[in-house]
C-alpha positions in Angstrom: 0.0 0.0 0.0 1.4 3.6 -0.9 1.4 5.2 2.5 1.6 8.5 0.1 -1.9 7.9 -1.8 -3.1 6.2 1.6 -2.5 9.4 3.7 -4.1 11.9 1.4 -6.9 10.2 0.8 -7.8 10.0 4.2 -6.6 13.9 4.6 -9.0 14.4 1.7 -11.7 12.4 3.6 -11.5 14.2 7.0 -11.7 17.5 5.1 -14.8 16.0 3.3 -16.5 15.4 6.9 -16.0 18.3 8.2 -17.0 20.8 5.1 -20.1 17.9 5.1 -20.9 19.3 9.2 -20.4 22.8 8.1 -23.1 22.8 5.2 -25.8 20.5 7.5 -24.8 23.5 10.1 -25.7 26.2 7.6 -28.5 24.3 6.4 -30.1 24.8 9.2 -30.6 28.4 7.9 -32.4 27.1 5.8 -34.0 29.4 2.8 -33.9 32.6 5.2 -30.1 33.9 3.6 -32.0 34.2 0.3 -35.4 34.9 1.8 -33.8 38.4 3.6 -32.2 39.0 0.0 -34.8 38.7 -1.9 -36.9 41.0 1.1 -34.2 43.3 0.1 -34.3 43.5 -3.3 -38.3 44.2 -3.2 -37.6 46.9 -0.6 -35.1 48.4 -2.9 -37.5 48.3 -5.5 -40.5 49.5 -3.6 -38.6 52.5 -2.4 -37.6 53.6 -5.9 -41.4 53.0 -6.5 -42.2 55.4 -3.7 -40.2 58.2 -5.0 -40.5 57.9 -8.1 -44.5 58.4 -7.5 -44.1 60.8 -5.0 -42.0 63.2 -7.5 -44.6 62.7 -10.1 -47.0 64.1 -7.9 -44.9 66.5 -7.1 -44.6 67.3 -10.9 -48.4 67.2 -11.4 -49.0 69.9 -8.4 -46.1 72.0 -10.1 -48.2 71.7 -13.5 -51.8 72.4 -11.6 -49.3 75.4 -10.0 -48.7 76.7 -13.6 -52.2 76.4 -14.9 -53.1 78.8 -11.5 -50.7 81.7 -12.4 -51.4 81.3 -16.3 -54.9 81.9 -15.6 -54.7 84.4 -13.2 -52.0 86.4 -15.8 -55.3 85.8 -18.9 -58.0 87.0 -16.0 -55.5 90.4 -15.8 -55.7 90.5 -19.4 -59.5 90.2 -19.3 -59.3 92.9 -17.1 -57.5 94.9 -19.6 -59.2 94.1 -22.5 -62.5 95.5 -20.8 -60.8 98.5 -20.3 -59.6 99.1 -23.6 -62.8 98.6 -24.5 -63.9 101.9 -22.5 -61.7 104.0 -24.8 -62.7 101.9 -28.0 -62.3 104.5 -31.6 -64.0 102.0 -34.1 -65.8 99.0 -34.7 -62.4 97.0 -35.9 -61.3 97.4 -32.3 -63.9 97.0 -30.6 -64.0 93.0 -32.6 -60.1 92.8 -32.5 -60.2 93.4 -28.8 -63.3 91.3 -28.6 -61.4 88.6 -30.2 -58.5 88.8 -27.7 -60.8 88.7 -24.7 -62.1 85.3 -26.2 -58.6 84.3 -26.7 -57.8 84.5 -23.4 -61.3 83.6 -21.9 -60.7 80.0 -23.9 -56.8 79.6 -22.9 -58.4 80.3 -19.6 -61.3 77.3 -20.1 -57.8 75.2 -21.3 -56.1 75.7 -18.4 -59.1 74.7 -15.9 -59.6 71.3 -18.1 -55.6 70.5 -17.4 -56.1 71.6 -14.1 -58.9 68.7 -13.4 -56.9 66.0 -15.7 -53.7 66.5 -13.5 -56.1 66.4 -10.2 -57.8 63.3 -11.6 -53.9 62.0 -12.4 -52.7 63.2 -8.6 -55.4 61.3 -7.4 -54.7 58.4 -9.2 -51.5 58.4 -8.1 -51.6 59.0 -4.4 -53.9 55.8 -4.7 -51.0 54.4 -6.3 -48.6 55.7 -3.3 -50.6 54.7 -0.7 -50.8 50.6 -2.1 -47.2 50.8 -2.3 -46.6 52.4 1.2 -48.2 49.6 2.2 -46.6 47.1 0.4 -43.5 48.7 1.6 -44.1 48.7 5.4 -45.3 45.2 5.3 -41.7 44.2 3.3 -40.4 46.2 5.9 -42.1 44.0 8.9 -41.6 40.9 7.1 -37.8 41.9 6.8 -37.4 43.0 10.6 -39.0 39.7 11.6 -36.5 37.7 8.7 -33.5 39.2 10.3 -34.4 38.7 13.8 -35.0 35.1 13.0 -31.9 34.7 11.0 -29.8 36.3 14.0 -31.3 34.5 16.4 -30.3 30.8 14.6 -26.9 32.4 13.4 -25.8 33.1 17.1 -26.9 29.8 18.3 -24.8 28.2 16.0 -22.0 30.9 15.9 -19.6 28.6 18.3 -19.8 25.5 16.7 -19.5 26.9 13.1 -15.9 28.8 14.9 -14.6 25.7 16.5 -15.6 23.8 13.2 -13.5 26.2 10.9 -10.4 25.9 12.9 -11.1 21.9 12.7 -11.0 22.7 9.0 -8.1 25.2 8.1 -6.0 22.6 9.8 -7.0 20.0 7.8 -7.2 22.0 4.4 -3.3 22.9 5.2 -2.7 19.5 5.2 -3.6 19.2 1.6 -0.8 19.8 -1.0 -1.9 22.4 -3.9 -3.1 19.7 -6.4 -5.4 18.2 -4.0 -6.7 21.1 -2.9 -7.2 22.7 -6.4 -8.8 19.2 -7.3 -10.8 19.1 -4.0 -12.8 22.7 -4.1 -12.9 22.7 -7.9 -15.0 19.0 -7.6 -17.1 20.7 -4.3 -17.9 23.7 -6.3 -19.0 21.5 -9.6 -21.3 19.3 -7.5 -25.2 20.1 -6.1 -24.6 18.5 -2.6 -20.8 19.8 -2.1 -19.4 16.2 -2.0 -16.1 15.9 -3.5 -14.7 13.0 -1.6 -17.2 10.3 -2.2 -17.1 6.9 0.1 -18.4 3.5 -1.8 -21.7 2.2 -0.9 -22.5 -0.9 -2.2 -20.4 -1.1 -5.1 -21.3 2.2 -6.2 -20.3 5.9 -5.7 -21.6 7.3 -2.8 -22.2 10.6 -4.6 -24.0 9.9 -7.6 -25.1 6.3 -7.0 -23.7 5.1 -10.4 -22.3 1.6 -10.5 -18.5 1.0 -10.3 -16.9 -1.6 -12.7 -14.8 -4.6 -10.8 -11.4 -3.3 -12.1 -11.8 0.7 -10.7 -13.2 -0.7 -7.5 -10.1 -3.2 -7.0 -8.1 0.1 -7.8 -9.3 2.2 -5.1 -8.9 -0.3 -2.9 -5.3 -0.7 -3.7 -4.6 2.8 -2.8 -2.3 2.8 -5.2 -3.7 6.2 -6.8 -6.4 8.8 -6.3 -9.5 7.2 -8.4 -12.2 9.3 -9.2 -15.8 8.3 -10.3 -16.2 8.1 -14.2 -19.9 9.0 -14.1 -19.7 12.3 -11.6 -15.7 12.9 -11.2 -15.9 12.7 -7.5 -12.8 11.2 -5.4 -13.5 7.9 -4.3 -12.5 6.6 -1.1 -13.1 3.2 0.2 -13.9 1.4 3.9 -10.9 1.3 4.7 -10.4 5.3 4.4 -14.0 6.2 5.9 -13.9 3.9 8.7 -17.2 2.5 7.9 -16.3 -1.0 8.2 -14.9 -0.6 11.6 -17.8 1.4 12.7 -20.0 -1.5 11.5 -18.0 -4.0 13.4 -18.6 -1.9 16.7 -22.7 -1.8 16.2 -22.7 -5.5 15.2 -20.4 -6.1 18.2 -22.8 -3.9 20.8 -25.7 -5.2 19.7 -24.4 -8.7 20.4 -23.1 -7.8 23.7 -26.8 -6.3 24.1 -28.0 -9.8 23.4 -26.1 -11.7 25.1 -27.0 -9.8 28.7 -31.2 -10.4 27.7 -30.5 -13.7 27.3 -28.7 -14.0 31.0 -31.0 -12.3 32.1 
């Protein structure tokens, strides 16, 4: 047996445990990291929403502002054209100052028409802001109550995530740069972050696939890092994992077990 090959498999193996305790530990968290994300995407969203309605309104009153003064400068010319019509020499002013009193009389008729459009419009709107406000404050609640949550579970496993990762930097020092190239480039390729792979019956323990007689007699040689030909995950046999001797131990309490009911 290469004491080489045998040693870093079962380095590769006991980092494999220990990333496997980390990601059952942060599985715990459950959907929550990407549930407060997405809460603060919406909220993002929603805000620009809010302000974006808020200076429209803001716009409309400015128009509806502007439609005031414009009518109050036609009522002065009104006010004018009366006058003017006072000092009137001739028929062809009295209709040319006739006409521009009408003028302004229908700019001032225009202007009220906008005026109720942009009310109807501001209205509209501050419908609009108000559903949104709401929609906001309860993203806002649902958020406060997210983050609480995901605190709360994040602290209560805080300590054993610490201890974990100084379990692990020691053991990913072990690894010489190949293997630890080859290790997180296979944990980052796979769905459950298994690189290191233990057989179970006759088959990869990653992606269930059958192995063939000759790559299973290989790995059990030890002779050379074998990976699986269907997934590309390191394979490591009983003797690596320690499965076999923690079978032996069950099989040999559960005699003992036995044994004592039977003197009994």
């Amino acid at each position: 047996m290469d004491v080489t090959i045998d040693k870093k498999l079962k380095d590769l193996w006991k980092l494999q445990q220990i990333d496997s305790r980390l990601d059952n530990l942060r599985a715990v968290l459950g959907e929550l990291p990407m549930e407060v994300a997405d809460l603060e995407d919406d909220i993002a969203g929603l805000q620009t929403r809010v302000s974006n309605i808020t200076e429209e309104i803001g716009e409309l009153n400015h128009e509806i502002s502007n439609k005031k003064n414009a009518i109050k400068d036609f009522q002065r010319l009104i006010e004018k054209y009366d006058e003017q019509l006072n000092n009137i020499k001739n028929s062809r002013e009295y209709d040319a100052i006739n006409k521009e009193k009408e003028i302004a009389g229908l700019e001032i008729l225009s202007a009220e028409k906008r005026m109720r459009e942009f009310g109807r419009h501001i209205e509209m709107k501050e419908e609009l802001l108000g559903n949104t406000q709401n929609a906001l404050d309860s993203r806002n609640q649902d958020l406060e109550f997210k983050k609480a949550e995901l605190t709360e579970i994040e602290k209560e496993n805080a300590e054993e995530i610490e201890k974990i990762m100084v379990e692990r930097a020691a053991a990913d020092a072990k690894l010489d740069p190949r293997m630890h190239r080859a290790y997180h480039r296979i944990r980052g390729n796979v769905r459950n972050g298994i690189a290191v792979a233990s057989i179970m019956r006759s088959s990869c323990g990653g992606c269930f696939s059958k192995i063939p007689s000759q790559r299973h007699s290989e790995i059990r040689a030890h002779y050379r890092i074998v990976d699986c030909e269907n997934c590309g995950r390191i394979l490591v046999d009983q003797a690596i994992t320690g499965i076999a001797a923690m079978v032996e131990e069950k099989v040999e309490k559960t005699t003992r077990r036995k044994m004592r009911l039977t003197t009994k």
